[in-house]
Structure formats: C-alpha cells, structure tokens
Z-matrix of the N, CA and C atoms (Angstrom, degrees):
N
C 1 1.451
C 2 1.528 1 108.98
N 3 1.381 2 141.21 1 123.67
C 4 1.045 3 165.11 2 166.17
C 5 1.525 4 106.05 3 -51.98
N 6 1.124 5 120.39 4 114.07
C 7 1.716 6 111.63 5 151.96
C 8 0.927 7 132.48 6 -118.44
N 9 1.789 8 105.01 7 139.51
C 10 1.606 9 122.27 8 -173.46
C 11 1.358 10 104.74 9 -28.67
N 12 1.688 11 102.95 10 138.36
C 13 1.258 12 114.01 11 152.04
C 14 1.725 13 122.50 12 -48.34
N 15 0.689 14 100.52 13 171.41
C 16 1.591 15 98.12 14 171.83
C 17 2.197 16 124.22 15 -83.30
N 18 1.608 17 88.97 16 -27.16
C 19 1.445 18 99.80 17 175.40
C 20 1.649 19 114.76 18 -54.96
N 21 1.325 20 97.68 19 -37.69
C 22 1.619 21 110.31 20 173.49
C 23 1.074 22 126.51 21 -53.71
N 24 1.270 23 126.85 22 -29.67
C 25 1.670 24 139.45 23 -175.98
C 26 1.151 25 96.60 24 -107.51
N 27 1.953 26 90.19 25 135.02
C 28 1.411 27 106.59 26 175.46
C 29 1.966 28 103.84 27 -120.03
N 30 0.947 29 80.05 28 155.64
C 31 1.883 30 90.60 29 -174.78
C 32 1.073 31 122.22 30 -140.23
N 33 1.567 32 117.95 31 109.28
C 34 1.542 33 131.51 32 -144.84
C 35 1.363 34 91.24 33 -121.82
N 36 1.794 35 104.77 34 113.34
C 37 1.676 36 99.79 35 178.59
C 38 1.689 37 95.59 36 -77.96
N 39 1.903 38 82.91 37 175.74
C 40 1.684 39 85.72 38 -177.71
C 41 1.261 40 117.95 39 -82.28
N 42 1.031 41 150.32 40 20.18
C 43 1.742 42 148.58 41 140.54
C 44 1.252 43 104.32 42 -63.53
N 45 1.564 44 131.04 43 -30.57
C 46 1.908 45 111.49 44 -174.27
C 47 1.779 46 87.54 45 -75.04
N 48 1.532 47 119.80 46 -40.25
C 49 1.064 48 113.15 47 -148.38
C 50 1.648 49 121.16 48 -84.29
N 51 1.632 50 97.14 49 -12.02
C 52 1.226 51 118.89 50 169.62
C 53 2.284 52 105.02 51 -64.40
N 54 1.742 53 82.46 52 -45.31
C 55 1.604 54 108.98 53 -177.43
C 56 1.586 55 99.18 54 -47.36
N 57 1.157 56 108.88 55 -74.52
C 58 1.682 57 112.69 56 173.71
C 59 1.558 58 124.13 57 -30.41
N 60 1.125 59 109.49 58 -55.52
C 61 1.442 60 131.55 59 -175.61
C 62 1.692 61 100.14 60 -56.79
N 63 1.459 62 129.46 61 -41.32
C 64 1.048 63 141.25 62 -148.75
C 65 1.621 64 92.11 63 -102.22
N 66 1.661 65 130.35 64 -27.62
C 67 1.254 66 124.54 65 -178.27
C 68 1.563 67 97.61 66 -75.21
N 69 1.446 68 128.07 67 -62.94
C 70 1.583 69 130.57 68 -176.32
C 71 1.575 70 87.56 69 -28.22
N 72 1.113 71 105.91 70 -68.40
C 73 1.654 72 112.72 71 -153.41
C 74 1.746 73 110.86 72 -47.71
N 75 0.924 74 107.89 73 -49.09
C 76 1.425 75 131.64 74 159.78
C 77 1.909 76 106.74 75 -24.18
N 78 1.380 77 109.91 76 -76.34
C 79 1.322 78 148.05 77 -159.34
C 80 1.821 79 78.71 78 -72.43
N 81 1.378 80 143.19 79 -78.23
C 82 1.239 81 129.35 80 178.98
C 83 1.534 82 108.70 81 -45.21
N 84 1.057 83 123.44 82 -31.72
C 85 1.787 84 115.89 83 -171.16
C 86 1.680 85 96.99 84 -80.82
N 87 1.005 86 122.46 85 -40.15
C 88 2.110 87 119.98 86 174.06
C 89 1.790 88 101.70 87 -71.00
N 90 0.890 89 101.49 88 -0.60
C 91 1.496 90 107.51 89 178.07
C 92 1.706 91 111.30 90 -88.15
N 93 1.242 92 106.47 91 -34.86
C 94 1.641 93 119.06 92 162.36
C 95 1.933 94 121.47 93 -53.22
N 96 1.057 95 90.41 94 -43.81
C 97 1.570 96 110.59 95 161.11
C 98 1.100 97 156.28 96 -34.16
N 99 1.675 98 84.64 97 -81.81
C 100 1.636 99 109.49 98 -178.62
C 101 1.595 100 95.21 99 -136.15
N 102 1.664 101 133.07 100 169.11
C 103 0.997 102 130.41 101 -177.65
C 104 1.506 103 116.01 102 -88.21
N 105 1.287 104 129.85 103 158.73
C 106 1.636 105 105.41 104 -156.93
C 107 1.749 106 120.04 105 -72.99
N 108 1.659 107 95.53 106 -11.83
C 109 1.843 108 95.27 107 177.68
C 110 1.652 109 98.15 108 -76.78
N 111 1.176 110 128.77 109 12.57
C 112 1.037 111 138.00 110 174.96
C 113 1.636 112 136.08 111 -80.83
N 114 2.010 113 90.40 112 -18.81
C 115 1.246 114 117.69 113 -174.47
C 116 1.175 115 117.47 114 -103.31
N 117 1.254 116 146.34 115 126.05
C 118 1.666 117 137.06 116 132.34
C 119 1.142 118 124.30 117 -115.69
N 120 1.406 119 109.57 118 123.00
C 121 1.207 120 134.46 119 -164.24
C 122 1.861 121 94.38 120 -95.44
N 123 1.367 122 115.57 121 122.21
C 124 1.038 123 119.67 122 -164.49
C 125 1.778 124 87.94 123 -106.69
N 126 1.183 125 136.84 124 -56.24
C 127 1.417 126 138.65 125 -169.22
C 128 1.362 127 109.12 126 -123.59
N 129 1.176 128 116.96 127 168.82
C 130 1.566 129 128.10 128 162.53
C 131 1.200 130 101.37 129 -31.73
N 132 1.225 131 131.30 130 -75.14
C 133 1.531 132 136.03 131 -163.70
C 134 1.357 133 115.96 132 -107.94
N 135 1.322 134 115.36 133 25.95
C 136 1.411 135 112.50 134 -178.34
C 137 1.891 136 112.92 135 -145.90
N 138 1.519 137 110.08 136 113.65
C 139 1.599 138 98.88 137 -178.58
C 140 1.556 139 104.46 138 -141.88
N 141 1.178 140 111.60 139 155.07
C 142 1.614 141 115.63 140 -176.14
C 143 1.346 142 102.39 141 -113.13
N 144 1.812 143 121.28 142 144.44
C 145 1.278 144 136.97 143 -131.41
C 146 1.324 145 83.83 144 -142.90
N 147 1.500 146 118.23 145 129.59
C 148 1.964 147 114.67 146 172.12
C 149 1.678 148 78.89 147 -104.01
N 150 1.275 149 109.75 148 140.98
C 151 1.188 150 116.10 149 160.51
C 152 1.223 151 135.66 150 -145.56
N 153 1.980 152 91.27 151 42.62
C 154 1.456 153 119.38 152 178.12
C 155 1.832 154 105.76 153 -81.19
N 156 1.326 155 99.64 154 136.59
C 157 1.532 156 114.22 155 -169.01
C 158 1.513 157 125.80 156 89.36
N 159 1.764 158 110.89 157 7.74
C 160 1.700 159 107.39 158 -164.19
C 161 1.765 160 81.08 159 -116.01
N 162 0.970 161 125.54 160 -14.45
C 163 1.524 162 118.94 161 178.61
C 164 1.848 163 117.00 162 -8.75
N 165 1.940 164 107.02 163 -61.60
C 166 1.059 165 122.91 164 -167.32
C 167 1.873 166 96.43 165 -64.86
N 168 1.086 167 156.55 166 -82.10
C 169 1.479 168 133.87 167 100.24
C 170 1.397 169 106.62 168 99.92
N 171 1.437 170 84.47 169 -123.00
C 172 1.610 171 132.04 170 169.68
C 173 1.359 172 127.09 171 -94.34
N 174 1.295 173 122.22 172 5.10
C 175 1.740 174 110.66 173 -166.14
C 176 1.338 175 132.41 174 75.39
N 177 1.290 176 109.36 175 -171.05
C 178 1.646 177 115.91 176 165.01
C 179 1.570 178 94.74 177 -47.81
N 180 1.477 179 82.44 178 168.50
C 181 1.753 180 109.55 179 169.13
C 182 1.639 181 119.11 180 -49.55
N 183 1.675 182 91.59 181 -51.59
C 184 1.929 183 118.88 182 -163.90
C 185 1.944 184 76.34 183 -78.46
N 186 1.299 185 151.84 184 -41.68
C 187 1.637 186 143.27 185 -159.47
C 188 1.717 187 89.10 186 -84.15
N 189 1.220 188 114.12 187 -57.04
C 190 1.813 189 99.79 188 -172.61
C 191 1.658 190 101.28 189 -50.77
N 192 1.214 191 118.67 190 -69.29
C 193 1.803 192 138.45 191 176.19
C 194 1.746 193 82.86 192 -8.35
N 195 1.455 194 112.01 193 -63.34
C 196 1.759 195 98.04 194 -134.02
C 197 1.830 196 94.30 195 -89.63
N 198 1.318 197 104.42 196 -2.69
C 199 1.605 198 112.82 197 174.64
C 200 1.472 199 124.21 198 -75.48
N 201 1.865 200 103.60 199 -40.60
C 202 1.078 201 112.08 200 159.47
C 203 1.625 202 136.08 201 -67.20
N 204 1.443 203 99.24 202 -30.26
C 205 1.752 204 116.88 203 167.22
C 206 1.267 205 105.15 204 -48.40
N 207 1.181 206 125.25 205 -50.30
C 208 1.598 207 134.80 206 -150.77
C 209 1.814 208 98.71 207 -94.08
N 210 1.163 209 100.49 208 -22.85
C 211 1.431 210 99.49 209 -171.82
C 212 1.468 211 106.93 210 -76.50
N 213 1.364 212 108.66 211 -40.92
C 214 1.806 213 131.64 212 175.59
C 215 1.273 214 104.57 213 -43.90
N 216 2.059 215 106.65 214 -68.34
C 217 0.844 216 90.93 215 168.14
C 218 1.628 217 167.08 216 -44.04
N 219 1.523 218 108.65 217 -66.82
C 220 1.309 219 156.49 218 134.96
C 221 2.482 220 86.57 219 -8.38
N 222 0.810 221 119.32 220 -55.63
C 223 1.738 222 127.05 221 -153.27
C 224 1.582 223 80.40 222 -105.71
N 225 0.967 224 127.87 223 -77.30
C 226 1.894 225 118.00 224 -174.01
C 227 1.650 226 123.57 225 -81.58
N 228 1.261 227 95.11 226 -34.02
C 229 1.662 228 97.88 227 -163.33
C 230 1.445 229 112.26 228 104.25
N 231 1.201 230 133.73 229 6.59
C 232 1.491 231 127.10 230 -136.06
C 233 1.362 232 89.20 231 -142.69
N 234 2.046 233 97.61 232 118.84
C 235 1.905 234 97.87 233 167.86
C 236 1.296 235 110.45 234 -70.84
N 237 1.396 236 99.30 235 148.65
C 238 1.277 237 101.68 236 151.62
C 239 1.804 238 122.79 237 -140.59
N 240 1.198 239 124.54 238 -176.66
C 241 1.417 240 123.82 239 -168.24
C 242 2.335 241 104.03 240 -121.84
N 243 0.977 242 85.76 241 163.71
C 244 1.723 243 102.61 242 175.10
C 245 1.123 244 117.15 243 -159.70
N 246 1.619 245 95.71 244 138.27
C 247 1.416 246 109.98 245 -168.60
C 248 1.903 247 89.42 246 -122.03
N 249 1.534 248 101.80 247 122.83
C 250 1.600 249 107.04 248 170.93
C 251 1.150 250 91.12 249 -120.41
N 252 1.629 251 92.49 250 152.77
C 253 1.444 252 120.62 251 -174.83
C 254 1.946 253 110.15 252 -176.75
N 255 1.084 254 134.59 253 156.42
C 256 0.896 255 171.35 254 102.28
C 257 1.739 256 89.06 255 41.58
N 258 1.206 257 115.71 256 -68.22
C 259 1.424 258 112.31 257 -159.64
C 260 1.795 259 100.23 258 -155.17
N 261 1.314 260 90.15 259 -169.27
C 262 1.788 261 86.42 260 -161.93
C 263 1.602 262 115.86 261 -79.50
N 264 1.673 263 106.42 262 -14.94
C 265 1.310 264 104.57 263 -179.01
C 266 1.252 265 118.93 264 -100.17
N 267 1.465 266 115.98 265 -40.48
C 268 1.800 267 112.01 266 134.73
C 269 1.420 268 138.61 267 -3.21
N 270 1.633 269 99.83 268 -77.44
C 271 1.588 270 81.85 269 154.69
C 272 1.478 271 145.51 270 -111.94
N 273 1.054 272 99.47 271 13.24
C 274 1.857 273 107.16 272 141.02
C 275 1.496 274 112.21 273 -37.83
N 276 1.177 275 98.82 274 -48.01
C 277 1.768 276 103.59 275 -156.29
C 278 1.528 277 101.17 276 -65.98
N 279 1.518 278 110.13 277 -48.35
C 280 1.696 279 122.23 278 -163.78
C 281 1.659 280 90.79 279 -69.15
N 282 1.345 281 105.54 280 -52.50
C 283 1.551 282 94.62 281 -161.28
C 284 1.558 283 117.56 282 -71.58
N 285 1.132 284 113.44 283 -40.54
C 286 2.102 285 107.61 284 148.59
C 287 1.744 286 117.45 285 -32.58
N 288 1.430 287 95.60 286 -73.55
C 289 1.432 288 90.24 287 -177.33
C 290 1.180 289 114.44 288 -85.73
N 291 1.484 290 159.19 289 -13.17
C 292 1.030 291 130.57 290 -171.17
C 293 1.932 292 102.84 291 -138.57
N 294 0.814 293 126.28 292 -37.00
C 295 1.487 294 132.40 293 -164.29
C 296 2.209 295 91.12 294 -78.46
N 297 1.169 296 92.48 295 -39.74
C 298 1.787 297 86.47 296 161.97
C 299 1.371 298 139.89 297 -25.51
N 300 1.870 299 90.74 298 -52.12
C 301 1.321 300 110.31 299 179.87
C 302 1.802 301 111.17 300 -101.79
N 303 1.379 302 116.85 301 -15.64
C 304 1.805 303 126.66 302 179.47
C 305 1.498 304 114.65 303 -108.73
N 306 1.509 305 107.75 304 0.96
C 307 1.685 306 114.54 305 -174.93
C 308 1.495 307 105.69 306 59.19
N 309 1.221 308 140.71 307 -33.59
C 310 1.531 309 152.94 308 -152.75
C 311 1.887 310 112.79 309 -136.00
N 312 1.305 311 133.70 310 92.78
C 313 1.316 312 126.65 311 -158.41
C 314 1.994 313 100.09 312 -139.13
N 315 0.922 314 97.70 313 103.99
C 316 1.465 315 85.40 314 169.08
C 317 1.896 316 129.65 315 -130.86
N 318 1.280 317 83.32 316 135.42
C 319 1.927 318 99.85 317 -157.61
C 320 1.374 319 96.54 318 -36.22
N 321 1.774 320 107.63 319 142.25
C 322 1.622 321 130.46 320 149.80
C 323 1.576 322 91.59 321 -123.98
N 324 1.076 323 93.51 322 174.83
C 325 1.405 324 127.51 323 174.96
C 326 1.940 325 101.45 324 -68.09
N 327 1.355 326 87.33 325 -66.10
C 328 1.857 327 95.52 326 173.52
C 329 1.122 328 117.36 327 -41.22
N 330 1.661 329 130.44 328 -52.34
C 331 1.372 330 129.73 329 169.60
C 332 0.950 331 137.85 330 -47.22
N 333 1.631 332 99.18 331 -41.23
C 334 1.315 333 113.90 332 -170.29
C 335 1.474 334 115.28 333 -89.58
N 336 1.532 335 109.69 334 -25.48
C 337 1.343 336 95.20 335 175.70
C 338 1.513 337 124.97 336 -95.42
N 339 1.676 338 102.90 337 10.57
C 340 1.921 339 107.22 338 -170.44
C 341 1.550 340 83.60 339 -102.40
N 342 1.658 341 126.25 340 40.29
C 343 1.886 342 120.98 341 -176.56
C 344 1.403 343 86.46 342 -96.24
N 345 1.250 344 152.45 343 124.95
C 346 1.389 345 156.53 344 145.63
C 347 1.851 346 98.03 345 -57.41
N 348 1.898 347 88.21 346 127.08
C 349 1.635 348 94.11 347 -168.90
C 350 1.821 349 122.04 348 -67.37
N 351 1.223 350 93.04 349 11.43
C 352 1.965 351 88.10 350 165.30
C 353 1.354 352 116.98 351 -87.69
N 354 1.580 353 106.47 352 -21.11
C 355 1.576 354 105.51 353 164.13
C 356 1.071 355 132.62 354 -111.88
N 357 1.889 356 113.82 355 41.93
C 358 1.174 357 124.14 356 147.08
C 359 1.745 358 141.86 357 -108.18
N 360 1.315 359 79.98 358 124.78
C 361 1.803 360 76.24 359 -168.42
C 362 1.533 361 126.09 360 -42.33
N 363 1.322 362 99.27 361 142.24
C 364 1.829 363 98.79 362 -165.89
C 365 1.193 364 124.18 363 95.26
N 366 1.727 365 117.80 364 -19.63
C 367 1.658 366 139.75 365 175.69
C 368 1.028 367 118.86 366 -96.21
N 369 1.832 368 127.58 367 78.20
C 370 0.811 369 130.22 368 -155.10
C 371 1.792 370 92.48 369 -93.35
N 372 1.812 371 106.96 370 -171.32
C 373 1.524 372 99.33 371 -170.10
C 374 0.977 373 115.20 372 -83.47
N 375 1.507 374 136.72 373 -9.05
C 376 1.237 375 146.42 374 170.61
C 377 1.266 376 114.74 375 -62.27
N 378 1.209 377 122.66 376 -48.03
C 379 1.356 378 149.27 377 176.75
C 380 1.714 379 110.53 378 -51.50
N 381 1.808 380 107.47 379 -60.59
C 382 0.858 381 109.83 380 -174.78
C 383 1.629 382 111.93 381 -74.37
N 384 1.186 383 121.50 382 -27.87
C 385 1.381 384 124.95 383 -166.32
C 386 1.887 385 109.69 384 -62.24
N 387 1.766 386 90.05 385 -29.71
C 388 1.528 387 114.63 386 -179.46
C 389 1.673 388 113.80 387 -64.84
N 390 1.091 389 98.48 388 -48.84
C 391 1.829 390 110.56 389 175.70
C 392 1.374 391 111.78 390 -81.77
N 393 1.428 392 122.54 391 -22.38
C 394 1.494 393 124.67 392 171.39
C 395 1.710 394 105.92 393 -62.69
N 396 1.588 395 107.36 394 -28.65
C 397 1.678 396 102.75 395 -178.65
C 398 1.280 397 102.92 396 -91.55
N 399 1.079 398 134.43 397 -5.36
C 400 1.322 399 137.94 398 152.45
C 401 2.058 400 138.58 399 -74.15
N 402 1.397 401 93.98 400 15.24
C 403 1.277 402 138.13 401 -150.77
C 404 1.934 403 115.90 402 13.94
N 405 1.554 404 94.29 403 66.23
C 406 1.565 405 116.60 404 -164.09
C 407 1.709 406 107.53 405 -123.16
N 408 1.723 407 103.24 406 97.26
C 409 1.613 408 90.23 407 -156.32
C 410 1.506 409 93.04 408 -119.01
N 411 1.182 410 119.51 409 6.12
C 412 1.385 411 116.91 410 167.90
C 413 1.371 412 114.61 411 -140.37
N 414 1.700 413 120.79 412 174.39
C 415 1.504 414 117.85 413 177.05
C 416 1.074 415 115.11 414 -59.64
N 417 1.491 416 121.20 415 -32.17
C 418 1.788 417 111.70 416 -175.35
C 419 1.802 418 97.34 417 -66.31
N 420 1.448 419 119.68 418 -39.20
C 421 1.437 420 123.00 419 -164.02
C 422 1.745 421 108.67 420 -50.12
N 423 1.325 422 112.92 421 -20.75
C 424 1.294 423 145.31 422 -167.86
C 425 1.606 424 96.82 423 -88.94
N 426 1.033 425 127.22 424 -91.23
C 427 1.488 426 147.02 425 177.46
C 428 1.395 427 108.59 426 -23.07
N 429 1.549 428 109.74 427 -49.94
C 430 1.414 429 108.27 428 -158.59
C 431 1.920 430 98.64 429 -99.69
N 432 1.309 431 115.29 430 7.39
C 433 1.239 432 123.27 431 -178.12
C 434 1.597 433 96.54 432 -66.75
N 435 1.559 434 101.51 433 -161.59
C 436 1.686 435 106.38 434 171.91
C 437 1.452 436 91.81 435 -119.22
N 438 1.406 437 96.66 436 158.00
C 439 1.950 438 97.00 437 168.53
C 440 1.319 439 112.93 438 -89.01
N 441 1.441 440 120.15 439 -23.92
C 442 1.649 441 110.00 440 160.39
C 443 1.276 442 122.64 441 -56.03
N 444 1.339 443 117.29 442 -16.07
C 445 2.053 444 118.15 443 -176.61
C 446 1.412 445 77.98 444 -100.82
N 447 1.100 446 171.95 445 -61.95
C 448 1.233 447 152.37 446 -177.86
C 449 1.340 448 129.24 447 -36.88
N 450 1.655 449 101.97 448 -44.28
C 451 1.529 450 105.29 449 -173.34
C 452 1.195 451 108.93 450 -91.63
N 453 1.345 452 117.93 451 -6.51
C 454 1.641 453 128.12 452 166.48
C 455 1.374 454 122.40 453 -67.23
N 456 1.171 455 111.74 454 -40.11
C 457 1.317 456 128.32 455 -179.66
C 458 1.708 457 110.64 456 -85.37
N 459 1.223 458 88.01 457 -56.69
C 460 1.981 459 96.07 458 -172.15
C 461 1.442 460 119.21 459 -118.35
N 462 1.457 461 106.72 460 29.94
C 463 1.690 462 116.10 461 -177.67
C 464 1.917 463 101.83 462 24.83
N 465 1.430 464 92.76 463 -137.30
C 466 1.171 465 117.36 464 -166.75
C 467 1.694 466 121.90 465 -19.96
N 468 1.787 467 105.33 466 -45.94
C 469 1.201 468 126.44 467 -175.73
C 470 1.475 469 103.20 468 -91.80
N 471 1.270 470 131.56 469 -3.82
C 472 1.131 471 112.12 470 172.54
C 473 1.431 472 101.33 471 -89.28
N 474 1.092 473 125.31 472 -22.94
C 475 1.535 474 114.26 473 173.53
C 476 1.834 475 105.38 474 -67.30
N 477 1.236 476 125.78 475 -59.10
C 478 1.484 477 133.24 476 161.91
C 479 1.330 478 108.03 477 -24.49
N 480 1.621 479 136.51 478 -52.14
C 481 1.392 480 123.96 479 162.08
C 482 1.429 481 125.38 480 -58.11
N 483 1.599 482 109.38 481 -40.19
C 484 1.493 483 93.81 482 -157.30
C 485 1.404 484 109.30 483 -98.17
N 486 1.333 485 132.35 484 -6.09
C 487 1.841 486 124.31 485 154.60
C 488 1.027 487 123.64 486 -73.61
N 489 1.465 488 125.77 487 -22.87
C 490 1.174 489 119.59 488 170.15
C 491 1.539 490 120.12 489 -72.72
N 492 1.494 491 119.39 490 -24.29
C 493 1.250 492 139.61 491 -174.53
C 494 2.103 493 101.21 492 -68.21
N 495 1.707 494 94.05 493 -38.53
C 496 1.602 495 89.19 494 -169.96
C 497 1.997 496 98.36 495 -93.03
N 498 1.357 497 107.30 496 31.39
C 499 1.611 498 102.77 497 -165.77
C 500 1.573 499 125.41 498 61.86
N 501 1.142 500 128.11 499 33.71
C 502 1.208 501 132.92 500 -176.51
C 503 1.949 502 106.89 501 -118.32
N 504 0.932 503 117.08 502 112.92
C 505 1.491 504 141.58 503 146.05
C 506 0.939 505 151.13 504 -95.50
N 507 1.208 506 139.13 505 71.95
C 508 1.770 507 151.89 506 -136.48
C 509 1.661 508 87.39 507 -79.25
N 510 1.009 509 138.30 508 -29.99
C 511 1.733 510 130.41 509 177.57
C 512 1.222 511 105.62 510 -43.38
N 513 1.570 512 100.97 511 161.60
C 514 1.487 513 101.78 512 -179.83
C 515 1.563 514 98.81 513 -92.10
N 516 1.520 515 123.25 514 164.98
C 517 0.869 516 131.59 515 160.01
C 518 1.305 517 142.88 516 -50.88
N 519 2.113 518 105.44 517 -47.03
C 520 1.146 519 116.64 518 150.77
C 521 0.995 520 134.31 519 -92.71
N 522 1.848 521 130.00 520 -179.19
C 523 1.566 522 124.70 521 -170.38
C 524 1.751 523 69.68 522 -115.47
N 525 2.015 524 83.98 523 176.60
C 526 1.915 525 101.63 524 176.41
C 527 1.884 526 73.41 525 -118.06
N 528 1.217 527 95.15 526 109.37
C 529 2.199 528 75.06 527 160.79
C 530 1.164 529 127.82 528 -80.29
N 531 1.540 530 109.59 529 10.03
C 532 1.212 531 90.10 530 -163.05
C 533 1.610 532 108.47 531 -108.66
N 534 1.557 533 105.18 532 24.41
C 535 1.121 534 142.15 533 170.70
C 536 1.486 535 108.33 534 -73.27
N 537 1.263 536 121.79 535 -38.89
C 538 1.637 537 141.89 536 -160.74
C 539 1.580 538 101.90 537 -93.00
N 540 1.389 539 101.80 538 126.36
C 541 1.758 540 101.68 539 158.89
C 542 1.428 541 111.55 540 -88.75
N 543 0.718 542 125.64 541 170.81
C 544 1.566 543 140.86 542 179.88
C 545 1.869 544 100.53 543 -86.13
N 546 1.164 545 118.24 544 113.85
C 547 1.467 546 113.11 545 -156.72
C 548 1.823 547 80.54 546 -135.29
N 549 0.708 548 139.05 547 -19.60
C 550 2.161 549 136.44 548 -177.34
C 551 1.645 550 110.84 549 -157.60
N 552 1.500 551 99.54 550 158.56
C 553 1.298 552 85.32 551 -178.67
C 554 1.676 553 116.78 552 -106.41
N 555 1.402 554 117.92 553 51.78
C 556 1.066 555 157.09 554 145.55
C 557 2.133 556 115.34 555 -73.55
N 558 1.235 557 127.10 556 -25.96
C 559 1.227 558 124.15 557 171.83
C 560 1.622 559 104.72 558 -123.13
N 561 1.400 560 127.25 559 113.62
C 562 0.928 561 141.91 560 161.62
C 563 1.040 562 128.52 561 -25.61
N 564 1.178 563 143.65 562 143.25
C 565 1.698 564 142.98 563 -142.64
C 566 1.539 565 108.38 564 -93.24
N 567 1.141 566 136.39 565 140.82
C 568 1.598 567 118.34 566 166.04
C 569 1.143 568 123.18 567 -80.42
C-alpha cells in the first residue's frame, strides 16, 4: 500500500473549523431575513443578500443593513460591515472601499465612480496598468468610456468591465441551490 504524500493532506486546526461552523451559522441567521435562494455566500465570511420584496419586513436597505449588524452582533459578538448596492458587484465595491471603514455604505454613482481601479474587485494590476494606457484611472473613467473601445481592446472582458461600471448586472438575483452539491463544509447541506 502506497502512502500519500504529504502535499495531499490538509490539516485544519480547530479555529478554521470552529471558523466554518460559525459561517453555516451565519448563513442560518440571513436565513431569518431573506429566503435562502436569497443568499450567496461567496466566502467563509462573505455573502450577498437580495432583499428585494422584504421592505414591509425590514425597511429600507440601510434599516435591514443595521438589523442584520445587530443581529451578528447580538448572536456572535462579531462586527461586521455592508456594502448595499444595486447588484452584486456594486456592493462589493462600496463594501471593500467604503463600508470597511463606516460598517454601513450604500452605492451612488458618485462613490462608485471616484473608486480608483486598484481598489476594485476583479481589477487586478495588470488590468489596471492596461486601462491606465487607456487614460482610465477610475470606475467612472470606465463607465463613461464606450463599450466598443473596450471590446476592441479586451473583447469579451471589456464588456465584463464596462456594465458593471454603469451598475448593470444581467445575473439573476437569486441562486436555485439545489443546483449545488455540497463540495466543503463551508456550504450548508440541503
């Protein structure tokens, strides 16, 4: 019998696994909320919430936001921050750059387009160095471009930059999970 190399084995002390345990848990508490096709949980500690139709509910966007803060809290102990916006890359963007530092951030147009593209997610430096010769040094520089000089330059992905830049996301809002196998124990079981 052959034994595994060692590269093969992975060894998860118990703080990630405590960590894990604490994301499910997480993912049942946004479950109070919103309904669970409602959820995608993009990372351990990171999931986006549609919380179109809970208005009557929860309130505004920024009144659910500060319900769920408190709920995090209040159930873990543990701050956390939100980025609302429009769509999923929207508020990615606010909650990186700005809800980081305000716990509470929600997308304008103004915000979003004074983000200089090294601190947008998905804008890596290659990327940016590429649109910097294009003399495009922020998201609005992006937005207010054309998508034909985009798709000229960066086909496929130049379209991938520049709708998201004007807030546009053709994705759906919700997931089907039941689309998803259970692949870590980071996504909750069906």
């Amino acid at each position: 019998m052959e034994v595994p190399c060692r590269r093969h084995i992975h060894i998860f002390n118990a703080r990630m696994k405590r960590y894990l345990e604490i994301s499910v848990q997480m993912t049942e508490l946004f479950s109070t909320f919103v309904p669970f096709e409602a959820i995608l949980t993009y990372s351990v500690d990171e999931s986006w919430l549609t919380l179109d139709g809970t208005e009557k509910l929860h309130g505004s966007p920024v009144e659910a936001a500060q319900k769920i803060r408190s709920a995090i809290w209040n159930q873990f102990g543990l701050p956390s921050c939100i980025g609302i916006g429009p769509n999923r890359f929207n508020s990615k963007v606010v909650l990186d750059v700005y809800a980081k530092k305000q716990g509470i951030a929600e997308c304008t147009p103004n915000k979003l387009w004074l983000v200089p593209l090294r601190e947008v997610w998905g804008i890596g430096s290659r990327m940016e160095k590429h649109l910097n010769n294009m003399e495009m040094y922020t998201l609005g520089g992006v937005a207010n471009s054309s998508l034909d000089r985009l798709w000229k330059r960066f086909g496929v992905i130049g379209e991938q930059l520049y709708y998201p830049a004007l807030g546009i996301d053709l994705s759906s809002p919700f997931i089907d999970a039941r689309n998803f196998l259970q692949k870590s124990l980071s996504r909750p079981k069906l």
